[in-house]
N, C-alpha and C positions, 0 to 999 in steps of 0.2 A: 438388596435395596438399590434405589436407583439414585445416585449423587448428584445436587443439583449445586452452584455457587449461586451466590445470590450479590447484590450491591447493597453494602449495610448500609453505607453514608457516601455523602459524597466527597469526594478528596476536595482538600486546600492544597494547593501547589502537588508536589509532585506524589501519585498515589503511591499509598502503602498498601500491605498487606490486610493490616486492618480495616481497609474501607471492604473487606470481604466478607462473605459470610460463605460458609456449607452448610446444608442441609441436606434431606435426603428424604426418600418418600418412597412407595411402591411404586414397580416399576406396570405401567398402565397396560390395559387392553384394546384395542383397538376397535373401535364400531367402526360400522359398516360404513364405507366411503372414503377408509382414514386407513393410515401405516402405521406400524409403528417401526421406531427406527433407533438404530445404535451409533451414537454418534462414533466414529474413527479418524477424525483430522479434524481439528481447530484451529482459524486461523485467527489471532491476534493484529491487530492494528492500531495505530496512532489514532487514528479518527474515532476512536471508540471514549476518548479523555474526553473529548467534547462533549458523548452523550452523558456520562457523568454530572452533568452541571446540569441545574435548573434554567436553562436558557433555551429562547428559543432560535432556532437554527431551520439545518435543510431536514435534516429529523428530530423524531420525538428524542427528549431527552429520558433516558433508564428511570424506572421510579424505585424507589427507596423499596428495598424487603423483596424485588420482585429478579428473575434470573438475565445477564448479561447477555446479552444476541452477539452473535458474527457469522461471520461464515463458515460455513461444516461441511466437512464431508458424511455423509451418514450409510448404511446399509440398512434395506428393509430387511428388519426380521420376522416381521409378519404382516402381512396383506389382505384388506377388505376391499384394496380400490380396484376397479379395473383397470389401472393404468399401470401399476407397478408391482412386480411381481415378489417373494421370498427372496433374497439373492441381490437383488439391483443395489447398485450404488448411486446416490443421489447429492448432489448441492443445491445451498440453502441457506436463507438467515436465519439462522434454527439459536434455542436456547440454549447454554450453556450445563445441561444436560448429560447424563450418559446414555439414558431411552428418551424419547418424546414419541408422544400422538402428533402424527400430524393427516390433514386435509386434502393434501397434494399440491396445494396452490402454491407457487412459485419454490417448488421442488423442481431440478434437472438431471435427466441422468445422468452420467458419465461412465465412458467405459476403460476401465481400467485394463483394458488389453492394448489398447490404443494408447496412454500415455501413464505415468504413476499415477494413483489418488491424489496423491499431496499437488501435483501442477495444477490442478482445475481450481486448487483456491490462491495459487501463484501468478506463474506465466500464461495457463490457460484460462483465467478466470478475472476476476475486477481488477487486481492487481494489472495485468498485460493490457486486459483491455484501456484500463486508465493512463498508462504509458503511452500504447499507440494512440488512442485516442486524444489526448492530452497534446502531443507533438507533432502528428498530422492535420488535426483539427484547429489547434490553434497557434502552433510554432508552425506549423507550414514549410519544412525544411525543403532545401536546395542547394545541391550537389555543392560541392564546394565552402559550402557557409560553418561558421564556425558558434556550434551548440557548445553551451555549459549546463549538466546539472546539479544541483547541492542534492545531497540525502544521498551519491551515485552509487554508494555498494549497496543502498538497499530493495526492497523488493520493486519498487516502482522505477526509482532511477536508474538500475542494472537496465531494465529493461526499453527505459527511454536511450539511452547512452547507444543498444547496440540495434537499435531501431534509426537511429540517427546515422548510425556508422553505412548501414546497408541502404539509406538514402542518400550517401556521398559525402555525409557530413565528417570535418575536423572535430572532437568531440574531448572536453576537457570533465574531470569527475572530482566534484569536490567530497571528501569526506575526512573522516577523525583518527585516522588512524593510520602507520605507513604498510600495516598487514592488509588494510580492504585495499590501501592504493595499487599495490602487486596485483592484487587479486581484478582491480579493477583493468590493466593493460595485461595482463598475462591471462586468465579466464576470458574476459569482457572487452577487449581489442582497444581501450580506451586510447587516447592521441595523448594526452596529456592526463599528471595528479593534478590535484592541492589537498598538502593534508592542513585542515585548517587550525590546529592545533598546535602545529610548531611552525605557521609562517609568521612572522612578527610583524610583516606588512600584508593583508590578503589583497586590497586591493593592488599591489604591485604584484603580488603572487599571479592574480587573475591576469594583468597584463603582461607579464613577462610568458605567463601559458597561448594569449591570446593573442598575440602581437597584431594581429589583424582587427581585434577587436570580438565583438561579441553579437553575431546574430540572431541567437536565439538563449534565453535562459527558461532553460525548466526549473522552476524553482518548489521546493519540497518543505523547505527548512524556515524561510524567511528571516528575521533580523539580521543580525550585524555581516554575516556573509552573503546575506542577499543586498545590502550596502553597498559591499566591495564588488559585485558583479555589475549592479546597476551602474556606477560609476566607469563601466567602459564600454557600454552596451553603444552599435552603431545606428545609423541614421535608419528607422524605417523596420527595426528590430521588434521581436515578437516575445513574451515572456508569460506562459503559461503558468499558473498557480496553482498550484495542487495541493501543498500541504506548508504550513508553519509548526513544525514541532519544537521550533526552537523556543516557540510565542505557548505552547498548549498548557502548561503549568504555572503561569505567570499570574499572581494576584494581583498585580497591577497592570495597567495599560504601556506598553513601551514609547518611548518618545525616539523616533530615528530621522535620518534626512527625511527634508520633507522632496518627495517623489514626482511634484508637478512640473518643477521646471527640467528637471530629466526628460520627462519623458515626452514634454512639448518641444523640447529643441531638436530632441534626436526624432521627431514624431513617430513617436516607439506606441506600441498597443502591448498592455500587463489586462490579464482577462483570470478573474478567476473559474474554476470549473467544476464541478462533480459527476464524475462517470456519468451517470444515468441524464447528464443532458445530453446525451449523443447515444440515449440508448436504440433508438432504429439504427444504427450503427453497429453494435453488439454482432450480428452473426458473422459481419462482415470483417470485425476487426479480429475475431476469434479463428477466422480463416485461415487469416495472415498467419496470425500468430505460430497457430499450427504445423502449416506448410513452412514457415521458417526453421520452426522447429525441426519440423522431416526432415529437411534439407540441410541441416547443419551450419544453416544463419545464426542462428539465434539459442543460447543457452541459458543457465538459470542456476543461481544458488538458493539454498535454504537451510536454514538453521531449526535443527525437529530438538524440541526439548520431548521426552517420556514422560508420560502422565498424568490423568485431570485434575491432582490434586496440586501440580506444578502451573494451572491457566493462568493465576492472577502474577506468578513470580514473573512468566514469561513474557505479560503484556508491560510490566513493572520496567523490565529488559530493556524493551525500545527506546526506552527512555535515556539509555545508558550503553545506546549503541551498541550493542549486545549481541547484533543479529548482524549476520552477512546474508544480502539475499530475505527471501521471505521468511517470518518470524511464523513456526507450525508447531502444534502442539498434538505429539499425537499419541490416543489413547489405548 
């Protein structure tokens, strides 16, 4: 039988296990034009809480009774299309799935001799791309300047952190813990921690790491540590926005500084973003990515939990900092 999860309800603050459902169904045949495919790597994400909710956003939100999407790594086990043969491995916003039919439309393949499976929904894949892209395009870094990012041990901020370092940047890593903070200067070449958990003041935390100040902040997390950053960011400063997971469970609206007179005195630029506005960018940033990789720039953690029947504990995880590097689920 083929195992599908499904979205029962939608969560109120932070999801449980019971906003889950399984289900299970035959596993389908393939017509002509179409694959069918075995899912083998799952990749969980933060930005998946938001499709949960009845709102409207930069996508559709999940409907109630119907299967959770992300990204997959998948293998064709059997082939009607001309494009893709028995064998291939393939990424994909695919269903939450162990088979699916799928059309081939915006399937890619990847070759697993060339890097692991699991990288193409990490370092080589939106994740990386959303780093480089995110810090080139909008932090704009220059040799010498001094980057922060919040979220830094996890799969996007690892990657902006040592994207930063190999463009000249001083480069400080806020996270939760003083285990990712090693991992963050000892793996990940980081300049500076903050673990923001036991600094008692973060805004003095932020400038006693930054004495020069703050050029660029990538910001992942948003609320009360994206406070203590703004508060020493310099004249002319760039701050990319990528994620608020601190804000994603929150039934209420937060009340924090209010951000205007920041960021007109310092005439600082805060720009939110979403990968795919920079998607004619994509082959180019995946280049990079690569050849960093080849060359022993650029490295990557990931935390692989075992098993489709462990997707929703593991996405549950992020929420609880759980993950070093990219959160992978593999089947």
């Amino acid at each position: 039988m083929n195992k599908v999860i499904l979205l029962k309800k939608r969560p109120v603050g932070r999801p449980v296990l019971e906003d889950f459902e399984f289900s299970s169904a035959a596993v389908p045949d393939p017509m002509t034009g179409h694959v069918l495919l075995k899912t083998r790597y799952v990749s969980v994400d933060p930005y998946l809480r938001g499709r949960m909710n009845d709102s409207k956003s930069y996508v559709p939100s999940f409907e109630i009774g119907k299967p959770i999407q992300s990204g997959i790594i998948a293998e064709v086990i059997d082939s009607r299309h001309p494009e893709f043969r028995k064998g291939d491995f393939v990424s994909g916003n695919l269903e939450w799935k162990e088979y699916q039919i799928s059309d081939g439309k915006g399937l890619m393949k990847v070759d697993e001799k060339a890097s692991p499976l699991s990288s193409y929904l990490g370092v080589l894949g939106m994740t990386g791309m959303t780093a480089y892209l995110g810090l080139t395009e909008i932090g704009m870094p220059k040799a010498g300047e001094t980057l922060v990012v919040s979220g830094a041990a996890g799969a996007v901020g690892s990657v902006v952190g040592q994207t930063g370092k190999i463009m000249g940047c001083k480069v400080t890593g806020i996270t939760g813990t003083d285990e990712k903070a090693e991992l963050l200067r000892s793996k990940f070449k980081f300049d500076h921690t903050i673990n923001y958990k036991t600094s008692h003041d973060l805004k003095e935390a932020v400038q006693k790491a930054c004495p020069d100040g703050v050029d660029i902040y990538f910001d992942n997390v948003g609320g009360e540590i994206s406070d203590a950053v703004l508060s020493n960011i310099n004249k002319h400063a760039r701050l990319p926005v990528c994620g608020a997971i601190s804000q994603y469970n929150d039934t209420k609206t937060q009340v924090g500084p209010r951000l205007q007179p920041i960021l007109l005195t310092k005439s600082a630029t805060m720009r939110g973003f979403i990968v795919s506005d920079f998607s004619a960018k994509f082959p180019e940033a995946i280049k990079q990515l690569a050849a960093w990789l080849k060359e022993g720039k650029l490295t990557y953690a990931e935390t692989i939990v075992y098993g489709f029947e462990n997707l929703p504990q593991a996405f549950i995880d992020l929420f609880d900092g759980k993950n070093k590097g990219k959160m992978i689920v593999e089947i």
